[in-house]
C-alpha positions in Angstrom: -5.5 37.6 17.8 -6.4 36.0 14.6 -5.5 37.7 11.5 -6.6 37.1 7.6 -3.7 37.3 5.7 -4.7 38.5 2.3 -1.9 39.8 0.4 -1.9 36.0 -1.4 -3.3 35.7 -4.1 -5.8 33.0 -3.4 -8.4 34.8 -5.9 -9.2 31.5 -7.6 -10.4 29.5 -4.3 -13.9 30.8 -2.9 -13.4 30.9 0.5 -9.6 30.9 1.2 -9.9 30.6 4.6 -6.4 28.7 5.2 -4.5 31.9 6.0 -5.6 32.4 9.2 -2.4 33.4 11.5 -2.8 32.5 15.2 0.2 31.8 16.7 0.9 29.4 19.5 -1.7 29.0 21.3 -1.8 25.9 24.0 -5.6 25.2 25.1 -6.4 22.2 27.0 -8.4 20.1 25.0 -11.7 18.5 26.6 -12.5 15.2 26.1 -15.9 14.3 25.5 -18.5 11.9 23.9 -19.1 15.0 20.4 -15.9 13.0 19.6 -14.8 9.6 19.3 -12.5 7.6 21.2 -10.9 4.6 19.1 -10.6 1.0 19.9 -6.9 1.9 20.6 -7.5 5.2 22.8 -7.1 2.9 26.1 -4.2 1.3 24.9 -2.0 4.8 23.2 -2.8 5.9 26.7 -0.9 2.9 28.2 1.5 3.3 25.7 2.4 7.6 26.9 0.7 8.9 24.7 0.5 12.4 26.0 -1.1 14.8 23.9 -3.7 14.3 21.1 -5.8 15.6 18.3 -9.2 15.5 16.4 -9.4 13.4 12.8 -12.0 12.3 11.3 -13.9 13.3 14.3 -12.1 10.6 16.2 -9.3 11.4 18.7 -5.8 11.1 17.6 -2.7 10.6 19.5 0.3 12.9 17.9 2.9 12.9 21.0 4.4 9.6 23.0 7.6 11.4 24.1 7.5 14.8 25.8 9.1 17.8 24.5 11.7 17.2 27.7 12.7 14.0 26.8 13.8 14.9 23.5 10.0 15.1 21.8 9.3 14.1 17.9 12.8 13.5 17.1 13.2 10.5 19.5 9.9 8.8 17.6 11.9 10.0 14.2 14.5 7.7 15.6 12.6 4.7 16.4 11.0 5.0 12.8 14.8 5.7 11.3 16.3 2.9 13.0 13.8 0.5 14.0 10.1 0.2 13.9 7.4 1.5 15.1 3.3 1.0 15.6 1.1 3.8 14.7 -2.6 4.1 16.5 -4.3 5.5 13.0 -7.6 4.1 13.5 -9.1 7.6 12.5 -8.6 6.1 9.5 -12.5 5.2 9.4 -13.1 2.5 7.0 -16.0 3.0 4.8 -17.3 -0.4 2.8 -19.1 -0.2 -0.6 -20.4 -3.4 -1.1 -23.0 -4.8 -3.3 -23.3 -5.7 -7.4 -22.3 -2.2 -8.4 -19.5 -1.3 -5.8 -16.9 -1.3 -9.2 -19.2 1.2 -11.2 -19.4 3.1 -8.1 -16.2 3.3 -7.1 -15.0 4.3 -10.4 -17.7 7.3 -10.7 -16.3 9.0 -7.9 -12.3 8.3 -7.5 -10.5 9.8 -10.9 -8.6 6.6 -11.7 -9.5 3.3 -12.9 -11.8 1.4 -10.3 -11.9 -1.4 -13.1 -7.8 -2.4 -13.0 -8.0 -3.2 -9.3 -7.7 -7.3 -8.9 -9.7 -8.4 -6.1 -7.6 -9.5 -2.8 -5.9 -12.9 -3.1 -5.4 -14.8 0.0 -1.8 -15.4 -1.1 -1.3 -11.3 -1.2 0.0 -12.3 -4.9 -1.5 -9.1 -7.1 -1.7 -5.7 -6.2 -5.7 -5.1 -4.7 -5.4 -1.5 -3.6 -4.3 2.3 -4.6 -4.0 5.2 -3.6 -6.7 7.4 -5.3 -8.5 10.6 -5.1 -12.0 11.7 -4.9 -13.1 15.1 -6.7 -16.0 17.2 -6.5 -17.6 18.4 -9.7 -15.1 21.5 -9.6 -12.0 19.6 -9.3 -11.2 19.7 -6.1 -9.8 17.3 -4.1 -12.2 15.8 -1.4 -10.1 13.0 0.3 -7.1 10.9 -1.0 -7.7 7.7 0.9 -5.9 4.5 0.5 -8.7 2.3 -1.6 -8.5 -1.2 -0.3 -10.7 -4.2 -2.9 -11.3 -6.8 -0.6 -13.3 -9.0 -2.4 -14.8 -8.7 -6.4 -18.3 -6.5 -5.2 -16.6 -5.1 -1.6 -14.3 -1.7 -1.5 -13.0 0.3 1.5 -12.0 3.2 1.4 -9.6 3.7 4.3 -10.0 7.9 5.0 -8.2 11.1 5.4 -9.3 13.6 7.0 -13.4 14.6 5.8 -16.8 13.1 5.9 -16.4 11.1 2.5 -18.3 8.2 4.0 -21.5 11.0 4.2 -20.1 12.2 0.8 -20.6 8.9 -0.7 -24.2 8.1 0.9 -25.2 11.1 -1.0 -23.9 10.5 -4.1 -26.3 7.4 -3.9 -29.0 8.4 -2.2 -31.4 8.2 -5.9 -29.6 4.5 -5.2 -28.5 4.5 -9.0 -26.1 2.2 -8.2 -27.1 -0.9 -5.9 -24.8 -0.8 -3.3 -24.4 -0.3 0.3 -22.7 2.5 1.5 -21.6 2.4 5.5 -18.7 2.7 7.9 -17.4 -0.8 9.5 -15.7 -1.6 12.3 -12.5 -2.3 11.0 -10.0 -0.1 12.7 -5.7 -0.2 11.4 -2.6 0.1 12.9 0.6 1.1 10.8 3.4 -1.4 11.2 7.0 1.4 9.5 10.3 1.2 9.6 13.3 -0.7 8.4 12.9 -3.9 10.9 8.7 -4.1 9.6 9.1 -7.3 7.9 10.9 -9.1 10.4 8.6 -8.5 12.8 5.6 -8.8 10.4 7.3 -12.6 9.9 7.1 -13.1 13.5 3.9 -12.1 13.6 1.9 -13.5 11.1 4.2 -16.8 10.7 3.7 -18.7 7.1 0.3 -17.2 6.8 1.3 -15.0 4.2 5.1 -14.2 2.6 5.4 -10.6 3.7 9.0 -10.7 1.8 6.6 -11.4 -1.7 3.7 -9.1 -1.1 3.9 -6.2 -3.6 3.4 -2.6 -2.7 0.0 -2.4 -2.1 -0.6 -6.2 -1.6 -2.9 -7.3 0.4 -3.9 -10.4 1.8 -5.8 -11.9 5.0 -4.3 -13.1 8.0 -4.4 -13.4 11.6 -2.3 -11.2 14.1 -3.0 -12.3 18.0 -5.7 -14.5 16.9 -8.0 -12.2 15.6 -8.7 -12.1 12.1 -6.8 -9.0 10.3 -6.2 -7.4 6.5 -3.1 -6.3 6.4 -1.7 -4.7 3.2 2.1 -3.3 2.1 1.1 0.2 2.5 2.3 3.4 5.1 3.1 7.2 5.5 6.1 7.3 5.7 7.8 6.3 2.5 9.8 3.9 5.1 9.1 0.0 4.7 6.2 -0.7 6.2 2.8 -2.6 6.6 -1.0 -1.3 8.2 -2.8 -4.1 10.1 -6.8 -3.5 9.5 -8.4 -5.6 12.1 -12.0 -7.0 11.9 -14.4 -6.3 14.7 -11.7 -4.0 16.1 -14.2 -2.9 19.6 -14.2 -6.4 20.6 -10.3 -7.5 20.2 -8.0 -4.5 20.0 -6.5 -5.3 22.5 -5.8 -8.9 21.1 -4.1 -7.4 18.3 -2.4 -4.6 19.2 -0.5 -6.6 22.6 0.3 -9.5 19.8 2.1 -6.4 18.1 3.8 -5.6 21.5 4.8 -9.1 22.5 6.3 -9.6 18.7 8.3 -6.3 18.6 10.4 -6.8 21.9 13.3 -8.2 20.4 13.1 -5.3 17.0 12.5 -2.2 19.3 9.4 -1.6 18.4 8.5 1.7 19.8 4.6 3.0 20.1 4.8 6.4 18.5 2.6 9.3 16.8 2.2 9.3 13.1 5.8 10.3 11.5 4.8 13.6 9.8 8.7 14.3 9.7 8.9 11.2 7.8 6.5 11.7 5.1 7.3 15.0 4.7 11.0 13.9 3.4 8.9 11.1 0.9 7.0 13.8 -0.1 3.8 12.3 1.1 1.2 15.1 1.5 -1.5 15.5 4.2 -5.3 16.2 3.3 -6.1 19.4 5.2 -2.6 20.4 5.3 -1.1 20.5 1.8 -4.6 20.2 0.3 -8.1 20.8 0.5 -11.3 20.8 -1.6 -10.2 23.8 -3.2 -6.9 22.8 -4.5 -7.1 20.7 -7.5 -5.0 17.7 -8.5 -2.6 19.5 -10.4 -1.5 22.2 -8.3 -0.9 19.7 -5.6 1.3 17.4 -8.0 -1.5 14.6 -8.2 -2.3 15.3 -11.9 -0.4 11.7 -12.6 -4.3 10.4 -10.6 -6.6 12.1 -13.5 -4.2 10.3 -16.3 -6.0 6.9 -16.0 -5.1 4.8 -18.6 -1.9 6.1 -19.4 0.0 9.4 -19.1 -2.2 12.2 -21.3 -4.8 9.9 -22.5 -7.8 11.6 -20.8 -10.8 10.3 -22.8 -9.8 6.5 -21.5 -12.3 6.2 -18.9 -16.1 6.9 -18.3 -17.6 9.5 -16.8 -16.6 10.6 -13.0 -17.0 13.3 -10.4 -14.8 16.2 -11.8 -14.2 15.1 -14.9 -15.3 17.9 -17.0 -13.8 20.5 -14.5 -10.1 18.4 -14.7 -10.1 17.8 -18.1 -10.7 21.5 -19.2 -7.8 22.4 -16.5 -5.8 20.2 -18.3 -6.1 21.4 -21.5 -5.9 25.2 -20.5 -1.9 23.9 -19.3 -1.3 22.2 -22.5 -2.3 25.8 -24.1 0.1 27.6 -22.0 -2.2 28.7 -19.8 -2.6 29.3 -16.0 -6.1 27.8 -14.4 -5.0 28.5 -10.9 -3.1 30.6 -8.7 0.1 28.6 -6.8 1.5 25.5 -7.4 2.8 22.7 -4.7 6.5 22.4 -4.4 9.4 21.2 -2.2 11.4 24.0 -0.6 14.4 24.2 1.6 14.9 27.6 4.2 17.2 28.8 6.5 16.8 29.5 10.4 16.9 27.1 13.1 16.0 23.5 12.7 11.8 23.1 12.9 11.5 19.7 15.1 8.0 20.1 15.8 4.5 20.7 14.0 3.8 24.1 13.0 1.0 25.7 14.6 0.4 28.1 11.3 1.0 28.8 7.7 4.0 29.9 7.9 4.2 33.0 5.4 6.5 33.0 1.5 7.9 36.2 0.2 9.4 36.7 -3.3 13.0 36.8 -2.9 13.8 40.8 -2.5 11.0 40.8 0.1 7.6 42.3 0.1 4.1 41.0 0.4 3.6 37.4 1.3 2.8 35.2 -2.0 2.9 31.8 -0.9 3.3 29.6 2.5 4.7 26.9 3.8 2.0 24.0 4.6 4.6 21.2 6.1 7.6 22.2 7.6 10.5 20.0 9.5 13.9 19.5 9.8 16.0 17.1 7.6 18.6 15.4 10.4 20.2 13.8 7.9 20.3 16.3 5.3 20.9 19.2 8.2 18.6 21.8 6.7 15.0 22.8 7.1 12.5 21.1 4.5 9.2 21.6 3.5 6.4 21.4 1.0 4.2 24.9 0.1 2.8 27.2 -2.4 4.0 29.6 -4.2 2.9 31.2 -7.3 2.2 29.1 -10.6 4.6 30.1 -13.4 3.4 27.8 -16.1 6.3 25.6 -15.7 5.2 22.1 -17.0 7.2 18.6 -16.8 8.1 16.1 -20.0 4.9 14.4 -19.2 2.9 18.2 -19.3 2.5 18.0 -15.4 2.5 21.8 -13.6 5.8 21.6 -11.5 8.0 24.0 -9.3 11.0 25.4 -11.1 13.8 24.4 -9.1 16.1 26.8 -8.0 13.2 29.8 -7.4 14.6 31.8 -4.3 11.5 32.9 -1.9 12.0 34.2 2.3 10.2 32.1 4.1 8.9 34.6 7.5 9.6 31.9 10.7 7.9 32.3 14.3 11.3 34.3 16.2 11.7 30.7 18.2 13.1 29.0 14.6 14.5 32.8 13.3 18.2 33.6 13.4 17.6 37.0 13.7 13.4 37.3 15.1 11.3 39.7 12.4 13.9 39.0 9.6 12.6 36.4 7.2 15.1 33.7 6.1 16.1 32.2 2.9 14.1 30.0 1.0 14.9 27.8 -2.3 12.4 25.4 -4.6 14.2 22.0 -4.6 12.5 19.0 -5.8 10.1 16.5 -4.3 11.0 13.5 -2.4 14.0 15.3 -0.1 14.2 11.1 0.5 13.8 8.1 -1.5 10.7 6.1 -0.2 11.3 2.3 0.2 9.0 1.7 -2.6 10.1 4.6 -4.7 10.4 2.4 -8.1 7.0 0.9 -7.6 5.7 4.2 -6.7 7.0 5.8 -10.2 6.1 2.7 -12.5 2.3 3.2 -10.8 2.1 6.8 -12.0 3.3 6.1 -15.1 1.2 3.2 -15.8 -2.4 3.4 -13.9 
């Protein structure tokens, strides 16, 4: 039975259609040509892969080791310890090429299109970001990695929604002359501690994985076939993503290279390490966001500060900019343009070491009505406690820098399915802590690039 919570106040979104409880509720899942099956489908299936979802309208693997053999904290292992290979070519690569890819770039992601250097074969500047896309009310549409290949040639490597469709509409008038298309370049993630190591053994002295920024990309070749590969992941573990080139004709090239090279560092084939990213604070589009959350409320405002922290009249005109820029002036003012705000929380009950199938439901401290919920959940091994990222309501609270943040130290009850419950019905205790629960690899560079594009 499917039931709308609406006790939340979601009364700023139009169609809050996120609270929709359900429950467990195991389906098989059929297979069929509506939805795509990667270059890498055969090959996750060689590799166990034994359960799956849809992304991008492409199937996903999200399981390698079965819940009897000790499940998604045996792949948290391999990515704690070793390295692992991810199958994330769901990660549809859309190409804007042509003389006006850079002004059209930089209309519709909310940073600064013009400060990314084009790709150096030596991987010696930084050539991509992480950015967002806005509609004209703010709200976020994808937050893809943005990969500048060459001076008039972007890809934007996706998240989870039809931006590649988006983006053909924005230019079907053909204002800007460019073409607009998905390509068949399809990546692998290459995370954990041992990545470079095998990354050297890999590649060789094509490139100097030890001097490529975060970010950095540079061409090389990976089992012969000729590959992007760029300092990037989701993880917040060291790590790399392999984008091979005319990836239905030689994954297989590629991704047994990977195989044959990780032997000796453990690699292990696993699902994407949501358990990971959660404790680097990396969020999900779809999960902890949608189009109806905007930047700020989801602690991306440092995105919509282009040219420096605050100074918003920097850059031209873009998607949202009107909507974002009157949001942030309503905060400076000491006002409240939305409803709940993004934060890091720690709860009670018994330790979460699988995805959630819901929601799961926030209560103010002394109980009553939910007023938030939980949107990624795990448990911390290392920490021993129950994390997560969710909403809750939007006190004002600003940082230093006049960013909306959670005020540490906010108690909540978190309301668990009885399997994670220490006493089934009751709901536990909640706290707001602050986001990452773990450094990221690159958590310096990460900082300096909020503070400085």
């Amino acid at each position: 039975m499917i039931k709308h919570v609406t006790t939340v106040d979601q009364s700023d979104r139009k169609v809050p259609y996120n609270l929709r409880q359900s429950g467990p509720t195991p389906v098989q899942m059929l297979i069929s040509t509506r939805v795509r099956k990667s270059p890498y489908w055969h090959l996750s299936m060689e590799a166990g892969c034994w359960r799956a979802t849809v992304y991008n309208r492409v199937y996903h693997p999200r399981g390698y080791v079965k819940p009897e053999d000790g499940g998604a904290m045996v792949e948290y292992e391999a990515i704690l310890n070793h390295v692992t290979m991810w199958n994330v070519a769901v990660e549809r690569q859309i190409q804007v090429k042509g003389p006006d890819a850079e002004a059209f770039v930089d209309y519709v992601i909310t940073r600064d299109a013009t400060r990314i250097p084009s790709m150096k074969t030596d991987g010696s500047v930084r050539a991509a970001r992480y950015v967002i896309l806005c509609n004209h009310m703010g709200g976020v549409l994808n937050d893809p990695i943005l990969l500048r290949v060459a001076h008039d040639e972007f890809w934007f490597s996706l998240s989870d929604s039809d931006i590649g469709l988006y983006l053909q509409g924005v230019n079907h008038d053909k204002r800007f002359n460019v073409e607009i298309d998905e390509i068949d370049v399809c990546p692998v993630q290459i995370q954990g501690p041992k990545a470079h190591a095998l990354m050297k053994d890999l590649i060789g002295d094509q490139v100097d994985v030890d001097k490529m920024p975060f970010y950095g990309l540079a061409e090389a070749k990976v089992g012969d076939r000729r590959c992007v590969i760029s300092q990037t992941g989701f993880s917040g573990a060291a790590g790399f993503e392999i984008y091979l080139y005319d990836a239905t004709l030689y994954a297989d090239d590629m991704w047994n290279a990977v195989l044959e090279a990780g032997k000796k560092h453990n690699l292990m084939v696993i699902a994407p390490a949501h358990h990971r990213r959660i404790q680097a604070g990396i969020l999900s589009w779809g999960q902890d966001m949608d189009n109806q959350h905007n930047p700020f409320q989801c602690n991306l405002g440092y995105q919509v500060s282009l040219s420096g922290l605050g100074e918003w009249n920097k850059k031209a005109d873009y998607v949202g900019k009107e909507a974002l820029e009157k949001m942030k002036a309503e905060l400076a003012a000491g006002q409240k343009p939305y409803k709940l705000q993004l934060v890091g929380m720690t709860f009670s009950g018994k330790p979460v070491e699988e995805y959630a199938p819901d929601f799961w439901l926030v209560s103010s401290a002394d109980g009553g009505d939910p007023c938030g919920y939980i949107t990624s959940p795990w448990y911390h091994p290392e920490q021993k406690r129950n994390i997560a990222m969710g909403y809750v309501p939007f006190d004002g609270s600003l940082s230093s820098n006049g960013f909306p943040i959670g005020k540490v130290g906010q108690k909540f009850k978190v309301h668990l399915p009885d399997e994670y419950s220490d006493s089934p019905g009751v709901p536990v205790d909640a706290e707001v802590v602050s986001i990452p629960f773990t450094e990221s690899f690159n958590a310096n560079t990460r900082e300096a690039s909020k503070a400085t594009d």
